[in-house]
C-alpha positions as CSV (number, residue, x, y, z in Angstrom):
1,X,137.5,54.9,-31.3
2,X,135.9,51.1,-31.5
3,X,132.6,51.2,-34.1
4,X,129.2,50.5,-33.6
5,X,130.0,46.3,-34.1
6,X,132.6,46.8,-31.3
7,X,130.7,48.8,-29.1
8,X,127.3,47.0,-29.2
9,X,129.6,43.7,-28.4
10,X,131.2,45.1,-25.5
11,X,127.7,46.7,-24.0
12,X,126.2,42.8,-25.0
13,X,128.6,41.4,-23.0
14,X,128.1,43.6,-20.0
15,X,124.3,42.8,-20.0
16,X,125.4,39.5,-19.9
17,X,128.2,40.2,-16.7
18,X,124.6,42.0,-15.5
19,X,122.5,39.6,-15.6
20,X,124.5,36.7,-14.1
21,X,125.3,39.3,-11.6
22,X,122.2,40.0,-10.5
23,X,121.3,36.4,-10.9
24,X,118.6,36.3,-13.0
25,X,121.0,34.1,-15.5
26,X,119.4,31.0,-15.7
27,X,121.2,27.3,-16.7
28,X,118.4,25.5,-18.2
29,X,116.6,27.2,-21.3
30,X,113.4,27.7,-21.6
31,X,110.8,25.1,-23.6
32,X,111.0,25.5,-27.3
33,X,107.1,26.7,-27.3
34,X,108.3,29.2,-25.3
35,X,111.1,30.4,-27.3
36,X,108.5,30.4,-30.2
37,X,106.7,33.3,-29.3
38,X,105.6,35.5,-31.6
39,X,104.5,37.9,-28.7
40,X,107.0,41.1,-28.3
41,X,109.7,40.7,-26.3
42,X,108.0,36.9,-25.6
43,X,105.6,38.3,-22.6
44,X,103.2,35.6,-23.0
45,X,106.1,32.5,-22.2
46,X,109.3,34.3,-20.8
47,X,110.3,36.6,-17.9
48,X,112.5,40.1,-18.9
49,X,115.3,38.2,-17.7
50,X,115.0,35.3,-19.9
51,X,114.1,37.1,-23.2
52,X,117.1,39.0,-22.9
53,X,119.5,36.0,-22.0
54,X,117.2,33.1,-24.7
55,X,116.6,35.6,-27.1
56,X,117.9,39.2,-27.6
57,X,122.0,38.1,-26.5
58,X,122.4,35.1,-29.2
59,X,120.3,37.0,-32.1
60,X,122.3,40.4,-31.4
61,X,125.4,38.7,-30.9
62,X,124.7,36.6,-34.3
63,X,124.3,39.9,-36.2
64,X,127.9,41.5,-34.5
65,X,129.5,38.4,-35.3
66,X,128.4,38.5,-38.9
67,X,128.4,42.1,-38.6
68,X,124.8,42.3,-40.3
69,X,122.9,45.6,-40.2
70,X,122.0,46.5,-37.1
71,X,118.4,47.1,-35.7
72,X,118.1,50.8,-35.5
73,X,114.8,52.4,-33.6
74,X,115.9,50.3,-30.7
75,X,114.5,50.8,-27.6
76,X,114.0,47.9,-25.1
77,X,115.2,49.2,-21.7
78,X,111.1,50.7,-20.8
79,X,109.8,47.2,-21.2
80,X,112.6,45.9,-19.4
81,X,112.3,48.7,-16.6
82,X,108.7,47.3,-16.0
83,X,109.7,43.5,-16.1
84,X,112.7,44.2,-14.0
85,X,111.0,45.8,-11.6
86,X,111.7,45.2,-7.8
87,X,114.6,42.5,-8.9
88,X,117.8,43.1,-6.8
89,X,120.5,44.0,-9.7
90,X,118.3,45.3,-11.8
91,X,119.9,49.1,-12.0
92,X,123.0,47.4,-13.6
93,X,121.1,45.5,-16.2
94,X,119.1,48.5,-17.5
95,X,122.1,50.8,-17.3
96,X,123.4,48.5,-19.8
97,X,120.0,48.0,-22.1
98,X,120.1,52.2,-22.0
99,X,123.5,52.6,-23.6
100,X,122.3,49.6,-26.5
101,X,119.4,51.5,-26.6
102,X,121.3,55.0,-27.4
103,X,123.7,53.3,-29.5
104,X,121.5,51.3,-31.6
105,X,119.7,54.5,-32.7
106,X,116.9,55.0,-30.2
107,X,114.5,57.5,-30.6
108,X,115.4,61.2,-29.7
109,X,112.5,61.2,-27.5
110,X,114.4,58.4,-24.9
111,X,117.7,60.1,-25.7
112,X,116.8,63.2,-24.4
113,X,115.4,61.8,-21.3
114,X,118.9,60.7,-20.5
């Protein structure tokens, strides 16, 4: 059975096979303002799409690598259903964002809507 380092790096890099999939993986990066929010999840200067790909992948895949502690009371997939809403591919990003969700410790209220 892989552990929690091995298993949130093989559900990071299926967000990341989501996202280019759906093609909301983008080549240029954002502005460095924009990256600089301190706004959750970067509403105020990024798309969902971009604060997963610009933010959330290299952070998380920064703390696998070193294998830091993990965040625990993760949840991101609800925000992401909103920002994600209506984008073609979207269903295959957040089924991926709901298993990082229920393995990085999510709250049991999300896990028992599953």
């Amino acid at each position: 059975m892989m552990d929690k380092y091995h298993q949130c790096q093989a559900l990071l890099t299926a967000l990341e096979a989501a996202l280019r999939q759906a093609g909301v993986w983008e080549t240029d990066a954002p502005t460095p303002t924009a990256l600089a929010s301190t706004a959750p999840f970067a509403v105020d200067t990024l798309t969902g799409g971009q604060w997963l790909q610009w933010i959330f992948l290299p952070r998380m895949n920064a703390l696998v690598s070193a294998q830091a502690p993990l965040p625990d009371q993760f949840v991101i997939s609800p925000y992401l259903e909103e920002a994600l809403n209506g984008h073609a591919g979207c269903d295959a990003v957040l089924a991926v964002t709901r298993q990082l969700d229920a393995l990085l410790g999510a709250c049991e209220e999300l896990k028992a809507k599953k």
